[in-house]
N, C-alpha and C positions, 0 to 999 in steps of 0.2 A: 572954440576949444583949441588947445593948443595941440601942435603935432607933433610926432613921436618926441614925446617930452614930459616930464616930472615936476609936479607943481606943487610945494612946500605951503603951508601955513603953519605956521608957530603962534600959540597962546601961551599971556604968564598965566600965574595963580589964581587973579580976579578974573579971567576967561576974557582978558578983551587980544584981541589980533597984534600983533608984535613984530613980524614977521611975514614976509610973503616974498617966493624968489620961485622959479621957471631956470630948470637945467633942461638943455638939448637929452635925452634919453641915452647918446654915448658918451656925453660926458657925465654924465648920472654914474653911470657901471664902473668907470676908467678912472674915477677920480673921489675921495675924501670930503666928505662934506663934514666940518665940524657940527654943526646941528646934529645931525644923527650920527657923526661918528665921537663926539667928545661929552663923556659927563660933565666933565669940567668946564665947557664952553657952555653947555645947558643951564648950570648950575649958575654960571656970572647972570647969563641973560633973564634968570629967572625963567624958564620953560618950562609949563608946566607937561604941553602937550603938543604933537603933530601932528597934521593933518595931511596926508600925502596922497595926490593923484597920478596915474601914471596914465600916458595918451598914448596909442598905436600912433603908425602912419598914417589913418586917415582921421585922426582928430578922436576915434572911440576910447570910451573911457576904457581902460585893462582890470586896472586894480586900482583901487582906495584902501588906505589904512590911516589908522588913528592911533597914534602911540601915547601910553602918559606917561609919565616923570615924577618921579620925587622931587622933596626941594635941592637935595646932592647931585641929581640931574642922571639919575640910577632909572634905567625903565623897569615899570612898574608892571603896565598891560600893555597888551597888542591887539589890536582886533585889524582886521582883513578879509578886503569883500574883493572875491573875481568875476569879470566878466561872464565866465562860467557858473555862476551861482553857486560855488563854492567858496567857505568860509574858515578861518583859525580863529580863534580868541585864546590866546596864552596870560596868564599872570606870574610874575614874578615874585612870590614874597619877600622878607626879607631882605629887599634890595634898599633901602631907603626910608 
């Protein structure tokens, strides 16, 4: 498992894997990721969904989240598991 660090999967529409990238955890916070920061970049790459793990310092999973997408690259849902066994699930309607 990777250490203190954020680890991306991106699926298109047909659910096959498209995407896969590993940020440092400070560059995570400090810096713009078009995947999740750009509808518009979602929308080119066809994204339907994202798969995001976050790792402490010693390699423990923190949090997992799963985002989906419309095809405009508008988010739809959020779901969110913490190491604490605390959970979100938000939906967005109308977005897409």
């Amino acid at each position: 498992m990777p250490k203190r660090a954020v680890q991306l999967e991106a699926f298109d529409f047909e659910g096959e894997s498209i995407l896969r990238q590993v940020y440092p955890k400070g560059e995570w916070y400090e810096k713009t990721h078009a995947i999740i920061d750009s509808d518009a970049e979602r929308a080119r790459l066809r994204i339907a969904r994202i798969r995001g793990e976050q790792y402490d310092h010693n390699g423990t999973l923190e949090v997992t989240w799963d985002l989906s997408y419309a095809e405009n690259g508008a988010l739809r849902e959020e779901r969110v598991w913490r190491q604490d066994g605390s959970t979100e699930h938000n939906h967005f309607p109308g977005r897409g």
